[in-house]
N, C-alpha and C positions, 0 to 999 in steps of 0.2 A: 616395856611391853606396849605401852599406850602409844608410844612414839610409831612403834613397829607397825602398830593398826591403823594410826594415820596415814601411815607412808604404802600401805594396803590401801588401803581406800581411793586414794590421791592416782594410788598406778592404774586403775581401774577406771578411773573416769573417763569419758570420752574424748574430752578435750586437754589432756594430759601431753606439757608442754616439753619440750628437749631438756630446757633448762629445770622444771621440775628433777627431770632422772638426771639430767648431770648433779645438782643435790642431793638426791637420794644415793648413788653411788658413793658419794665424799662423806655423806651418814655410816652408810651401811659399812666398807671400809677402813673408816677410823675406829674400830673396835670391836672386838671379837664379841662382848656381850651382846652388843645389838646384834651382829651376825647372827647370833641364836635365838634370841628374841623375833626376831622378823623371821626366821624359821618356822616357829614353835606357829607365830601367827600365819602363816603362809599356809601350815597343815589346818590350822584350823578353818583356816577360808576354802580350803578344799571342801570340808568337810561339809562347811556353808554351802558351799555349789552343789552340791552332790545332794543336800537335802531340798533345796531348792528346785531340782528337777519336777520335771514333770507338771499338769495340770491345775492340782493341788500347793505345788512347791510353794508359791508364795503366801496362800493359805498358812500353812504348815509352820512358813517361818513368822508368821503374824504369833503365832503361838506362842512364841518363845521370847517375845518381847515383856515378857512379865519373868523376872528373872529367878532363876528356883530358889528356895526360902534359904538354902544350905550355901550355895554359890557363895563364894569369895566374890570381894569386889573386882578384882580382874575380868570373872567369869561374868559376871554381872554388865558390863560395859560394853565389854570387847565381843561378846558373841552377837546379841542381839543385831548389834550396829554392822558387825561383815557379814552377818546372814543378810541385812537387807540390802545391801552393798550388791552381793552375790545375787541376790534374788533379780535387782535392779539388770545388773551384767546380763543375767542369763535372756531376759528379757527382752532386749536388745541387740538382734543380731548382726555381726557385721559391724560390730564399733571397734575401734581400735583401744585395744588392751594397753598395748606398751608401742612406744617410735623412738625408738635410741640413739642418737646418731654418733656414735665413740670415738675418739682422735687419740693416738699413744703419740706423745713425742718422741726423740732421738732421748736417750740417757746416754750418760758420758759410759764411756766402753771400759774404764778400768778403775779400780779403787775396790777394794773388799766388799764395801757398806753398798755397794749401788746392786740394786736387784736385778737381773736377770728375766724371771718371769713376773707379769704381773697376773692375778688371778681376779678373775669375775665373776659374779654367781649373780644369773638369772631369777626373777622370784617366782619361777616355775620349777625352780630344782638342780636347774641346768646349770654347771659349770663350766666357763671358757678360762686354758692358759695364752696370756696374750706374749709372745714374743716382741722387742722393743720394734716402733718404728712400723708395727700392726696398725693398721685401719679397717674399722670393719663397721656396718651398720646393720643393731639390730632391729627389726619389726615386727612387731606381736600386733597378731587379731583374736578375734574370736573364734577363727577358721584356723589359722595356721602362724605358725612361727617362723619367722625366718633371718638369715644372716647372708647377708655380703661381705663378703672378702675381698677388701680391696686392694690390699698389699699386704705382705708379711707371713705370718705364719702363728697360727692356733691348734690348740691340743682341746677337742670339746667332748664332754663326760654329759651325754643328755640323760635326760628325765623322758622316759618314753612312754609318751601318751596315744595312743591310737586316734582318737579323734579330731588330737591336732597336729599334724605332721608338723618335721623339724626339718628346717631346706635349710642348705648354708648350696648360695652361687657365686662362684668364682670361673674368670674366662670363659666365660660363656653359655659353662654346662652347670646342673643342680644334684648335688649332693643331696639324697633323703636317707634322712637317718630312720633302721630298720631293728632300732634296741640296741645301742652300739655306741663305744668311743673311738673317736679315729681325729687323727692330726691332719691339717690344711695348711699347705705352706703353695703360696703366690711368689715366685721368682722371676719379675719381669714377664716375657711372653708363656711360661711353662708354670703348670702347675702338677702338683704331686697330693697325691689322697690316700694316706695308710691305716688301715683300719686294725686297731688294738683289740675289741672284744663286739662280738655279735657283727653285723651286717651292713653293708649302706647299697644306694642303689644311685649311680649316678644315669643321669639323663638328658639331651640336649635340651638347651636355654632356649629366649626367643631370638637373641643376636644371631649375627650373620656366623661368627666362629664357630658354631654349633650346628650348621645344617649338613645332614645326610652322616650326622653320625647316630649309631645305634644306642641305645640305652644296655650298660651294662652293670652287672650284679659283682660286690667286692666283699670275701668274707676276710675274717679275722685271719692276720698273716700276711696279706694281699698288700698291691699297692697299685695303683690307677696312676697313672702318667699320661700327660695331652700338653701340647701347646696350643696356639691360635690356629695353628696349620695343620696342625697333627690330627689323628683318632686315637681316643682312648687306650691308654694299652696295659690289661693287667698280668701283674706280678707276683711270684711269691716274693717277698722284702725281709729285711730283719727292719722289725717294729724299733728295737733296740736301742740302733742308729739313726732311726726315723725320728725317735726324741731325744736325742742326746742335746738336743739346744735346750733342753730344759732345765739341764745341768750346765748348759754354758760350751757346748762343745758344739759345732759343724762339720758333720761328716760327711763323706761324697764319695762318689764312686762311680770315675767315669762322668763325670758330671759338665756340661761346657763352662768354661770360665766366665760369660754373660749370667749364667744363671745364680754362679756362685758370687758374684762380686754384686748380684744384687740382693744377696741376704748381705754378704758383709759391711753393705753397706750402711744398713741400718742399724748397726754394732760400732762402726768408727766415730773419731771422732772430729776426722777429715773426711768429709763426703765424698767418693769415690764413683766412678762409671766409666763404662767400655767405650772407647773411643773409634773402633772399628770393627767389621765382622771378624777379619782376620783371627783379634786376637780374641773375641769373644766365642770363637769354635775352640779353642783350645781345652782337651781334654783336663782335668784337675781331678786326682784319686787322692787324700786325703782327710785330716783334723784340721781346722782353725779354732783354737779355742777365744771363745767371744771378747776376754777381757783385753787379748792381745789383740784384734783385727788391725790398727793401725801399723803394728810391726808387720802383721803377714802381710798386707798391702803392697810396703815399703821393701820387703824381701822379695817381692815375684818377680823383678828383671833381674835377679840372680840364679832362678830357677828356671824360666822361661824366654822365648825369644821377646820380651817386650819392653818397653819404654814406660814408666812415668812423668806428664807434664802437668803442669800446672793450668788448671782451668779456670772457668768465670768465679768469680766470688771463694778464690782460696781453694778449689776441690780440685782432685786429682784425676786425672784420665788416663786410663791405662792403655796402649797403642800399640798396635804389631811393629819389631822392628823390622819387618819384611814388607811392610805397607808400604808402597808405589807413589805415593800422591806426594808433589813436590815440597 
């Protein structure tokens, strides 16, 4: 518990360094007790802030720095110290809360033991499932919370706070989450946004792939498709299939072969990429189940008109055999 309240206080500070929360994740991680612990402390800083409000607030929390006669030593420590923590925060507008900046490596694609998803939890509440070969960076203020998508594919379960929106931007446009879980997967130029429970509201970005598109609303059921080129365009989806990678499975449907060979590729464990449009237009309706990707790679010039070579540094390119170029 004491650990948990440090690593509260630490996240909170202004000057709170990458390498700080790369530590604190490798904490928090290695053991389901401190998971709870840093929970238990998390509500309680809530509860910090929340008394801390207002004109008065830090009055207020001056008071409690004499610890009540009955208080356990836990109670004794740990309140005083995130109440003024909290009081310090609230004080200060406009500092940076949390700057996270997260790397998932490549895991090898087959063996029983090797995970699948990795799970991360926010100390706002918020849960992200990260798919392998995810890149994402998160950024907490005081104002607002946010994520970048920068490859790969997330299932996120937020903590819905009104006062501080939740953005995840990917390709250009901003996902706002509207009390809602909904899965992000980035597949080369195309991205997909299916919303599992309550609402999101996507919206153009400031980049150039986002002008003159409109801001549109995705409930539960739904699913939002866009590339670079594209506009928005929503769906009703089966949510189903939309997380079936979180079981280990990739499902499609009608899907182009550029978009799929860029999720599988971050599943292999021979680095894989489209070597031309041709054969990156090629429709694929299908399962690849993850721990196999280097087989289904290796099988698709027996399904399809295409070619496997050998590329820079051992990876494989996959080619139209109808491609022209001598």
């Amino acid at each position: 518990m004491h650990e948990a309240m440090d690593w509260l206080v630490r996240l909170h500070e202004p000057q709170v360094r990458d390498s700080d929360l790369v530590e604190w994740t490798l904490w928090y991680e290695a053991d389901a007790r401190r998971q709870q612990a840093f929970e238990q402390m998390r509500q309680l800083w809530i509860g910090a802030g929340a008394l801390a409000e207002g004109p008065e607030g830090c009055a207020r929390i001056e008071r409690l720095l004499a610890p009540p006669r009955e208080a356990d030593a836990r109670g004794r420590h740990a309140w005083p110290r995130l109440a003024l923590a909290a009081c310090a925060a609230l004080a200060t507008v406009g500092v940076a809360w949390l700057s996270h900046r997260v790397f998932h490596a490549r895991p090898p694609a087959s063996g029983a033991g090797v995970p699948l998803v990795r799970q991360m939890a926010l100390p706002d509440g918020t849960s992200i499932e990260v798919a392998p070969g995810t890149r994402i960076v998160v950024r907490y203020t005081a104002a607002r919370r946010q994520v970048a998508l920068l490859g790969g594919e997330a299932y996120f379960t937020v903590h819905h706070d009104p006062s501080r929106p939740f953005l995840v931007t990917v390709n250009g446009l901003t996902v706002r989450d509207v009390g809602t879980a909904f899965n992000v997967r980035k597949a080369g130029s195309r991205a997909n946004v299916t919303v599992v429970r309550g609402e999101i509201e996507v919206s153009p970005g400031s980049g150039a792939a986002s002008r003159g598109h409109a801001g549109v609303r995705v409930s539960a059921g739904e699913e939002v498709r866009w590339g670079r080129r594209t506009r928005p365009v929503v769906q009703r989806t089966n949510t189903g299939r939309a997380l079936a990678w979180r079981q280990g499975r990739l499902e499609y449907i009608d899907e182009p072969l550029s978009a799929v060979i860029a999720d599988v590729d971050r599943y292999a464990r021979q680095p894989v990429a489209i070597g031309d449009k041709a054969a990156g237009r090629i429709a694929f309706t299908g399962t690849v189940f993850a721990r196999y990707a280097d087989q289904w790679v290796r099988a698709l010039p027996g399904e399809f008109p295409v070619r496997l070579v050998l590329g820079p540094g051992r990876s494989l390119v996959l080619e139209s055999r109808t491609d022209k170029r001598p």
